[in-house]
C-alpha positions in Angstrom: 127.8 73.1 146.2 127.6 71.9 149.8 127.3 73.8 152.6 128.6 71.8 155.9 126.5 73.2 158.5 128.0 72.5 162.4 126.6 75.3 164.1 124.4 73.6 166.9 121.6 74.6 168.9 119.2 73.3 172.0 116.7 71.4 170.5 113.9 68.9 171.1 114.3 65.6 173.4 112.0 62.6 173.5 112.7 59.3 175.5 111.8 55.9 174.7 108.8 54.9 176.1 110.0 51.8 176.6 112.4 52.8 179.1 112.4 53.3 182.9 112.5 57.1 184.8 116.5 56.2 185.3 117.4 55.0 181.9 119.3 57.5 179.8 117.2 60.1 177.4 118.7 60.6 174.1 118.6 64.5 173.2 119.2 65.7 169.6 120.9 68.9 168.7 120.6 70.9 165.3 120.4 74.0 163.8 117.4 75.5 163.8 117.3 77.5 160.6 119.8 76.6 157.4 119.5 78.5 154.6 119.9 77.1 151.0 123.0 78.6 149.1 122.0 80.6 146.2 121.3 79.3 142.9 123.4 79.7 139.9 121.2 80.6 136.8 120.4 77.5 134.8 122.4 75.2 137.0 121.9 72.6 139.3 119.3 72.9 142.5 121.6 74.3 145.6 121.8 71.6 148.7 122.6 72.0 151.9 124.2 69.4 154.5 123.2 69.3 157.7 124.7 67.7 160.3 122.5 66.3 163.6 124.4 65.6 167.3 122.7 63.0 169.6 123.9 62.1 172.5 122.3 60.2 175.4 122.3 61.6 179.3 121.8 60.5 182.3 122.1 57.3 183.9 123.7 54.7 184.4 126.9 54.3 182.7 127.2 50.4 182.0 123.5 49.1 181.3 124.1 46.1 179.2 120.9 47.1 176.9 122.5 50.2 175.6 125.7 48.4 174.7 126.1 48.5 170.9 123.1 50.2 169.3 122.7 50.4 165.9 121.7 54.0 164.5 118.0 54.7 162.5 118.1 58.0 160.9 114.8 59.5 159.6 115.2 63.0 157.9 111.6 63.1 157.1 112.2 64.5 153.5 110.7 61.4 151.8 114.0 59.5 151.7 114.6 55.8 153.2 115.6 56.0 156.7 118.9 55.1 156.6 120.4 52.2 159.1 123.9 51.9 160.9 124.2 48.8 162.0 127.4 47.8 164.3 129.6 45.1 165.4 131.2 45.3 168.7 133.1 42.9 170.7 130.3 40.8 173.1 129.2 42.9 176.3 131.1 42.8 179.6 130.4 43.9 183.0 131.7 47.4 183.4 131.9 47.9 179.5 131.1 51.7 178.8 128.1 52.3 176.4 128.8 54.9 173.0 126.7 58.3 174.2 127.8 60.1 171.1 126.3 59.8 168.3 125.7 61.9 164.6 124.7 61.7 161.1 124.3 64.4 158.2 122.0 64.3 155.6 121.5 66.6 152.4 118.6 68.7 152.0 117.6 70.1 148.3 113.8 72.2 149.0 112.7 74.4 151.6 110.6 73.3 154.3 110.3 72.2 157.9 111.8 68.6 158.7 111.3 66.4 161.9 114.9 64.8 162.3 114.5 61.5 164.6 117.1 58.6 165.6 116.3 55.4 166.6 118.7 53.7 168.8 117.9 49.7 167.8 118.8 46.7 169.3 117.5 44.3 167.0 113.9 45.4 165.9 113.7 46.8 169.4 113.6 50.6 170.1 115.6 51.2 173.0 115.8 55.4 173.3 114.2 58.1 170.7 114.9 61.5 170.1 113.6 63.9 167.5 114.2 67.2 166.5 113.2 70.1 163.7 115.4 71.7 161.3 114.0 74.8 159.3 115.6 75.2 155.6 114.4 78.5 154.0 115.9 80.1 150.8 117.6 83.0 150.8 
C-alpha cells in the first residue's frame, strides 16, 4: 500500500556555489517525519511515497542560464539518481524561467535520508538544494 504523503514543511536550503549573491537559491520543502504504514503479517514490506517541493527564489526573473533545467533527483536510499531531462522551445529575451519544481520517490526501511536536486544544464550544476526526511515505523 502507498501512502501519498503532501504534507510540507520548512526545510533545508543550499545554493549553488557556482552562482552569484543575486542568482536565485533553490529551497526544498518535505516532511520531516513519515511514518511507514503497518505491516500485514506475512505480507509484503509497507512503503511510503513521499513527495519533495523545490522551488527557486529570488532574483531575477529572465536569466537565460536558468531557462530549461533538467531535474537530478538523489533520494539517498542507494537507488540511481534519477534524471529529467527537458525540451523547451530555444530561449528568448523576456522568456520566464520554471521556479517550480517536484518529484516523489518511495521509501521501503526506516532511516534518515538527505533528499537533494540538481538543477543541470548540460553536465553543469546551475542551483542545489538538499533536504532530510525522517521515516520511522510505527
Amino acid at each position: 500500500m502507498t501512502l501519498l504523503l503532501t504534507l510540507l514543511a520548512a526545510s533545508t536550503l543550499l545554493s549553488s556555489p557556482v552562482t552569484a549573491a543575486d542568482d536565485p537559491e533553490l529551497k526544498l520543502t518535505a516532511p520531516h517525519f513519515v511514518f511507514l504504514p503497518w505491516a500485514m503479517p506475512n505480507g509484503p514490506r509497507p512503503r511510503v511515497t513521499v513527495r519533495v517541493t523545490a522551488e527557486l527564489q529570488g532574483e531575477p526573473e529572465d536569466m537565460e542560464e536558468y531557462y530549461c533545467l533538467d531535474e537530478e533527483w538523489d533520494w539517498d536510499d542507494g537507488t540511481n539518481p534519477s534524471r529529467r531531462e527537458v525540451d523547451c522551445d530555444p530561449y528568448e529575451s523576456g522568456m520566464e524561467i520554471t521556479r517550480r519544481f517536484s518529484g516523489s520517490h518511495e521509501y521501503r526501511y526506516p532511516g534518515t535520508y538527505n533528499v537533494t536536486l540538481r538543477l543541470m544544464l548540460g553536465d553543469k550544476t546551475i542551483a542545489y538544494g538538499q533536504t532530510q526526511v525522517q521515516i520511522n515505523e510505527r
